[in-house]
C-alpha positions in Angstrom: 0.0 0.0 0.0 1.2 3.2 -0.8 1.7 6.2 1.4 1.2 9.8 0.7 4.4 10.5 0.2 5.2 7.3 -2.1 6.6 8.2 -5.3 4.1 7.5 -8.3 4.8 5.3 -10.9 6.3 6.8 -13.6 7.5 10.2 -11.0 10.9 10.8 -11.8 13.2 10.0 -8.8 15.3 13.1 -8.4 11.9 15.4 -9.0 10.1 13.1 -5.6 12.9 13.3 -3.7 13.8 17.0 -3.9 10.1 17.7 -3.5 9.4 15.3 0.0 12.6 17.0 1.3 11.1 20.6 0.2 7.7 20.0 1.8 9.2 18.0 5.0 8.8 19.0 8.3 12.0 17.1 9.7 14.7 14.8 7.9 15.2 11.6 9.1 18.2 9.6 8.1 19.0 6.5 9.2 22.6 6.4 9.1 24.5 3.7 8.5 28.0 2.1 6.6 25.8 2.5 3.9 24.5 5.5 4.3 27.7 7.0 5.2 29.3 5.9 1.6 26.5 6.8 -0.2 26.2 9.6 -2.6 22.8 10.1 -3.2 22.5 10.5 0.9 25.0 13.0 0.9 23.3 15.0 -1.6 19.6 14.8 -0.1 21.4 15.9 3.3 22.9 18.8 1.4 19.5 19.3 0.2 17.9 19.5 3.3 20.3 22.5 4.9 19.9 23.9 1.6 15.8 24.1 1.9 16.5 24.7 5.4 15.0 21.1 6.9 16.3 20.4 10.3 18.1 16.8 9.7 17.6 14.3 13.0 20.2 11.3 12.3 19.8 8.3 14.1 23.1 6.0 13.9 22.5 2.6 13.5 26.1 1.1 13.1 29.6 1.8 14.4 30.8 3.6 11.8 32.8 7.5 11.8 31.0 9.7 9.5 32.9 10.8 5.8 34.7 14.3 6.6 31.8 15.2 4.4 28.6 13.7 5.8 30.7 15.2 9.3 30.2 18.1 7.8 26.7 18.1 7.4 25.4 16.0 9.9 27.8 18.8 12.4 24.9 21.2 12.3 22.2 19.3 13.9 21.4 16.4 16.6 21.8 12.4 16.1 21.3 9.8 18.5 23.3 6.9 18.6 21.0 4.0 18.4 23.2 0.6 17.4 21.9 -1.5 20.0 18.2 -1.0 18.1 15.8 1.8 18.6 14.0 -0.3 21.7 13.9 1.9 24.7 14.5 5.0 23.0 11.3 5.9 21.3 11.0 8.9 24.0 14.5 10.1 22.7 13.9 9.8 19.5 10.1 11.5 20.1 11.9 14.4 21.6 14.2 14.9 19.2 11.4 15.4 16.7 9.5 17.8 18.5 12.8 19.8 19.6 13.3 20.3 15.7 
């Protein structure tokens, strides 16, 4: 089932993604090894200080952040959640509304 902010078949890719970040509230990245080499995270982060999005990143493996995720990801909070987000739903919940 798709949610309201799903991406339509047929929407190009780059267009839905600029526009969720544009009309977002909060950015959430889950950051990970993954993430962390990724480019196409690095650019929808970049996006996000660009639109003016607060960014809450929740780190989900022991990994040091690229000098230029760091450099991002500097500006606003993360929460280091490795062991699973279990028992730190409040954390996370205040997080969001202190954004």
């Amino acid at each position: 089932m798709d949610g309201p902010r799903d991406l339509k078949e047929g929407t190009d890719p780059a267009a839905g993604t600029i526009d969720g970040i544009r009309t977002s509230d909060l950015v959430l990245l889950i950051f990970s090894t993954s993430a962390n080499s990724s480019p196409y995270v690095l650019r929808e982060i970049e996006r996000a200080i660009a639109y003016d999005r607060p960014v809450l990143s929740l780190h989900i493996d022991d990994v040091v952040p690229s000098a230029s995720i760091e450099y991002y990801l500097n500006l606003w909070q993360w929460l280091e959640v490795r062991g699973g987000v279990e028992g730190k739903q409040g954390q996370i919940l205040a997080a969001v509304r202190d954004n």
